[in-house]
Backbone as JSON, one array per atom type, in Angstrom:
{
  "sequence": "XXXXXXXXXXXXXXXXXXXXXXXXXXXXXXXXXXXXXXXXXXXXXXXXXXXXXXXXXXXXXXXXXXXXXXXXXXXXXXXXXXXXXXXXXXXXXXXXXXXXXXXXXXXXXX",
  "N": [[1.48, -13.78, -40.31], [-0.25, -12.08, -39.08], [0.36, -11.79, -36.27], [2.67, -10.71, -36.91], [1.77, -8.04, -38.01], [0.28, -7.08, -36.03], [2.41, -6.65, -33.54], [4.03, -4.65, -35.04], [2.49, -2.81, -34.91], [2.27, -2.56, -31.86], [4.9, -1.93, -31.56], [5.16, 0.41, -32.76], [3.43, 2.03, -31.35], [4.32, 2.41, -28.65], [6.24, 4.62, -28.23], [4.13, 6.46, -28.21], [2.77, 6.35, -26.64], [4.69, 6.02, -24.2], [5.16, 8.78, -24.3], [3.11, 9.96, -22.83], [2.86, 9.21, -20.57], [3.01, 10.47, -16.8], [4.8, 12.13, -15.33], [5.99, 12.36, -11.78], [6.97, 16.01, -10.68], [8.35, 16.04, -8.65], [9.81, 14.25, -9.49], [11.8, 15.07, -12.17], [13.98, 15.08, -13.82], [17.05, 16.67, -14.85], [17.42, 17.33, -18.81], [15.69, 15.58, -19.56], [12.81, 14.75, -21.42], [9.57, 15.39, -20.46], [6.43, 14.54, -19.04], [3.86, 16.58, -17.23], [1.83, 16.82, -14.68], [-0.52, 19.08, -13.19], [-0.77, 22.39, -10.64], [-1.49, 25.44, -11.45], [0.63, 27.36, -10.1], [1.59, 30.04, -9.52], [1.99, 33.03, -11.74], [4.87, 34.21, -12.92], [5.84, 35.59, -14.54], [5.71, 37.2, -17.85], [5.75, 35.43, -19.7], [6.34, 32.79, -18.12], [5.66, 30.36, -15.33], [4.98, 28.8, -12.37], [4.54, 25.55, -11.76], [3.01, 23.34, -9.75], [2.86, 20.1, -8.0], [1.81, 17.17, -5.71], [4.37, 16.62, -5.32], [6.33, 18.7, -5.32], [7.89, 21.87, -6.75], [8.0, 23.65, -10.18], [9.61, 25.63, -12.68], [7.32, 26.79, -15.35], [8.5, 27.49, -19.05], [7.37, 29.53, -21.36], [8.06, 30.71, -23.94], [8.85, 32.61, -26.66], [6.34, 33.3, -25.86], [3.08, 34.43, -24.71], [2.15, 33.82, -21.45], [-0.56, 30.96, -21.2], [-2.52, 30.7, -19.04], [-4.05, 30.29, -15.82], [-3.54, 31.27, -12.87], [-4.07, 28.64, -10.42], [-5.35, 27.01, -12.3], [-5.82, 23.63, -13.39], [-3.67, 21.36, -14.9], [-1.26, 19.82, -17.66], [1.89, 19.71, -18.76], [3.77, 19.27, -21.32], [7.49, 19.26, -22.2], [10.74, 19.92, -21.89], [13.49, 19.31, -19.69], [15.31, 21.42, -18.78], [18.59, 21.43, -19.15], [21.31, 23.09, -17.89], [22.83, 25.02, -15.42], [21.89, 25.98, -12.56], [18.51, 26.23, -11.18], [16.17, 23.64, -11.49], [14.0, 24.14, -14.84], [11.24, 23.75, -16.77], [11.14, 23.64, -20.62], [8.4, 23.95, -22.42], [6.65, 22.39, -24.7], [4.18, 21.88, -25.07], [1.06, 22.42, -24.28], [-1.63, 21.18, -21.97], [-5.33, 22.08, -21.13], [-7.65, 21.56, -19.14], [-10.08, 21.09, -20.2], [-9.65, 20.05, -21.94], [-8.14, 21.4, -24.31], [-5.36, 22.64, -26.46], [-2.3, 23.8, -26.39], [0.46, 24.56, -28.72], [3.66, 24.98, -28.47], [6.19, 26.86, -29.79], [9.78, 27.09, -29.97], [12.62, 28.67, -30.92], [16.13, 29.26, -30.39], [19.26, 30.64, -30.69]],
  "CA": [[1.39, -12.42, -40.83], [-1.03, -11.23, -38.36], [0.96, -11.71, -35.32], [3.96, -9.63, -37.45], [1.9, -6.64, -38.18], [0.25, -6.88, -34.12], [4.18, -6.44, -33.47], [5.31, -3.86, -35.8], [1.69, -1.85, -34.35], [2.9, -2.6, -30.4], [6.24, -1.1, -31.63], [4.91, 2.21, -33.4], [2.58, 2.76, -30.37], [4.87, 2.59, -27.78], [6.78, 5.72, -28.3], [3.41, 7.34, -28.03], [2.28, 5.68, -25.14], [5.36, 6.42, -22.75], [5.46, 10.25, -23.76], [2.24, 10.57, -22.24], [3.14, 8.72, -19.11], [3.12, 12.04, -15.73], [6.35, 12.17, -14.13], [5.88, 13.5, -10.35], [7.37, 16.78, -10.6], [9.64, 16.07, -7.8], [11.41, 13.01, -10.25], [11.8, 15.56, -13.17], [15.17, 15.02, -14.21], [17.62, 17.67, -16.33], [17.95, 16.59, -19.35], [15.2, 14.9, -19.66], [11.53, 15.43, -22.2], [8.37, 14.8, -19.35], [4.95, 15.35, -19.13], [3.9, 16.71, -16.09], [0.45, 17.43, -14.11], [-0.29, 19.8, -11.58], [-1.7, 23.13, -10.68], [-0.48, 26.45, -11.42], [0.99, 28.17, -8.72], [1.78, 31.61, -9.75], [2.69, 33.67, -12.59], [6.14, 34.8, -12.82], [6.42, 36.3, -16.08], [4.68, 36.84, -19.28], [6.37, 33.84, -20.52], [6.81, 31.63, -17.27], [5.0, 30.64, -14.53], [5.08, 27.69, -11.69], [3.61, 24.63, -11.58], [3.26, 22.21, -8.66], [2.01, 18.78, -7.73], [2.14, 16.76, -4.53], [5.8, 16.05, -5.11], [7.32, 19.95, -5.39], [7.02, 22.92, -8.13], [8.59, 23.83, -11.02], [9.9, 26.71, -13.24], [7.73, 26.36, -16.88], [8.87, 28.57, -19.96], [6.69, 28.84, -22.49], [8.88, 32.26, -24.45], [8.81, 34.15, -26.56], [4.64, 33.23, -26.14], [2.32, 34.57, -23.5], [1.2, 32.29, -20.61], [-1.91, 30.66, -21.52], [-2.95, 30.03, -17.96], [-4.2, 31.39, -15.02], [-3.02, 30.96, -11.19], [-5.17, 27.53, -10.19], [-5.45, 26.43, -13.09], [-5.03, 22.32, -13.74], [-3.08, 21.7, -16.62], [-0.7, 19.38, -18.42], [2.47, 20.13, -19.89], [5.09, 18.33, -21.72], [8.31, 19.61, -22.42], [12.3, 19.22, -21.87], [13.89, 19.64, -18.6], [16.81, 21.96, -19.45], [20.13, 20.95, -18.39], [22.22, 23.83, -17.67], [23.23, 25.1, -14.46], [20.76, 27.0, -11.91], [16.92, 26.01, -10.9], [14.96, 23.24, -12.72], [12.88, 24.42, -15.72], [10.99, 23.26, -18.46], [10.72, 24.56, -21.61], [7.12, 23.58, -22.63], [6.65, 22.42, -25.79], [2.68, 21.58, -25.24], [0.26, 22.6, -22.37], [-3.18, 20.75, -22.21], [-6.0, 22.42, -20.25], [-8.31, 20.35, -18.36], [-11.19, 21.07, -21.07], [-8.93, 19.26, -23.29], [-7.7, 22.44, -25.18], [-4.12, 22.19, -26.51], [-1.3, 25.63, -26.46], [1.43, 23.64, -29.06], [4.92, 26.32, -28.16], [7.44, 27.18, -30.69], [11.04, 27.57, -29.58], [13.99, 29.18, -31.59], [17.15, 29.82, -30.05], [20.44, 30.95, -31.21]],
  "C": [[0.63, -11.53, -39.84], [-0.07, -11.14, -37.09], [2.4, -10.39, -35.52], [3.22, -7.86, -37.45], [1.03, -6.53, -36.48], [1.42, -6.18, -33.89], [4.59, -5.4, -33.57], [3.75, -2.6, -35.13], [1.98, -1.2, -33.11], [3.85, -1.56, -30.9], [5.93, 0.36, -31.61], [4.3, 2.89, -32.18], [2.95, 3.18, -29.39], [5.27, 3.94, -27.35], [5.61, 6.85, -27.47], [2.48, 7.49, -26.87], [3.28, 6.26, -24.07], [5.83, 7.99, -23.14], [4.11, 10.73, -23.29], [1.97, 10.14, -21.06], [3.53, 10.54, -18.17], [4.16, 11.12, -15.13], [6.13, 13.3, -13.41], [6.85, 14.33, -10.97], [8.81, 16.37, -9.85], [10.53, 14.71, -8.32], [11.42, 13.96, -11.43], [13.27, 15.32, -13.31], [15.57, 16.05, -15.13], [17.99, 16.92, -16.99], [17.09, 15.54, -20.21], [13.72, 15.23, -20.79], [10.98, 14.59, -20.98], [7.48, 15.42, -19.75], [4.77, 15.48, -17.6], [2.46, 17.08, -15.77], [0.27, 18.28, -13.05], [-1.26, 21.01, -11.76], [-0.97, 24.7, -10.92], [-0.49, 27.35, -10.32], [1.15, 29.72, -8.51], [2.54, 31.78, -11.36], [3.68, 34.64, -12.32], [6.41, 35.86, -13.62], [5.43, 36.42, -16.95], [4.75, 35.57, -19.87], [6.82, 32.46, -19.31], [6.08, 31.64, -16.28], [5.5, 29.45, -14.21], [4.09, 26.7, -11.54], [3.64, 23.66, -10.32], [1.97, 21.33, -8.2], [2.14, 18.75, -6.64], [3.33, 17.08, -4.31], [6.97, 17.71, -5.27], [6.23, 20.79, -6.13], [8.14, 23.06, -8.84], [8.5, 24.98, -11.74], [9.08, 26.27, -14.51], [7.88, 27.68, -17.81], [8.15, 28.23, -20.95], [6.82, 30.14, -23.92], [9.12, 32.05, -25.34], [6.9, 33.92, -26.54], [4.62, 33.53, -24.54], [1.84, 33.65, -22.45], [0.07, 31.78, -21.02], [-2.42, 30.23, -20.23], [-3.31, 30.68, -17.2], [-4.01, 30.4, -13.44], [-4.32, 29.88, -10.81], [-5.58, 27.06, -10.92], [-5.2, 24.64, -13.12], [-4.94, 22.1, -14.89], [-1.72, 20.23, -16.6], [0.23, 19.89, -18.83], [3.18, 18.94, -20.02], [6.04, 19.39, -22.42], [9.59, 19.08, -21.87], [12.95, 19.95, -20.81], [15.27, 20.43, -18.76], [18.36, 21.55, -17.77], [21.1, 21.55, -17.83], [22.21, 24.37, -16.21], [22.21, 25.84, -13.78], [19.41, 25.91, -11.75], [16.59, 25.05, -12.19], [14.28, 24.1, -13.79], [12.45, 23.74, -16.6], [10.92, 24.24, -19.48], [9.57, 23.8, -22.35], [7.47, 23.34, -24.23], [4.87, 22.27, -26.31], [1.77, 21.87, -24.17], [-1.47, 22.31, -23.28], [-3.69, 21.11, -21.29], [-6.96, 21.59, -19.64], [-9.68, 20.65, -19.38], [-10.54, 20.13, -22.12], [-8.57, 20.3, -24.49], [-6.27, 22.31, -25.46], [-3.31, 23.66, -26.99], [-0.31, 24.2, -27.31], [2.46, 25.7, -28.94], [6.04, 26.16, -29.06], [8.5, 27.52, -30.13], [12.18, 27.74, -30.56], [14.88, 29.86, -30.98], [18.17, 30.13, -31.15], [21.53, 30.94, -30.9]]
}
C-alpha cells in the first residue's frame, strides 16, 4: 500500500515538475507551452516586450495587460509558443520576478 500511494504521488508530481523545467530560448519550439529565463531586453509595446538569454531573444505578449517589467529586468515566464506563421512569440500566461512576485495573464480571443 505504501509503495502504491509513493507511485500514484511520483505520478501527480510530475506534471508539475516538468512545467517548471527552463527551455533555452533558442530551443523554444511553436507550438509548444515553456518556461523560459532571461533578461528583458526592451519594451516594444504596452503589451509586449523582448526577452533574451544566452541562446537568442524572443517576442513575449502579455495583451490586453500592461507589461509588468522593466528593460533589465530578470524574470521568468511561462507561456505557449504560438504556432502561426511570422516571428516566434509567446503568449505569457505567468511572469515571475526575481523577488519571487507572480503577474498570472488572462487571454480571451475570438
Amino acid at each position: 500500500m505504501k509503495a502504491l500511494t509513493i507511485a500514484l504521488l511520483a505520478l501527480l508530481s510530475a506534471p508539475a515538475l516538468m512545467a517548471s523545467q527552463i527551455t533555452p530560448i533558442g530551443d523554444a519550439q511553436k507550438g509548444n507551452m515553456v518556461t523560459l529565463s532571461g533578461t528583458v531586453e526592451r519594451i516594444s509595446d504596452t503589451d509586449e516586450f523582448r526577452l533574451q538569454d544566452a541562446t537568442g531573444s524572443i517576442n513575449i505578449y502579455v495583451g490586453p495587460n500592461w507589461v509588468p517589467t522593466q528593460v533589465g529586468e530578470a524574470i521568468q515566464v511561462t507561456g505557449f509558443v504560438d504556432d502561426g506563421f511570422g516571428p516566434r512569440e509567446v503568449y505569457a500566461r505567468q511572469l515571475i520576478h526575481a523577488d519571487g512576485s507572480v503577474v498570472q495573464f488572462e487571454h480571451q480571443y475570438e
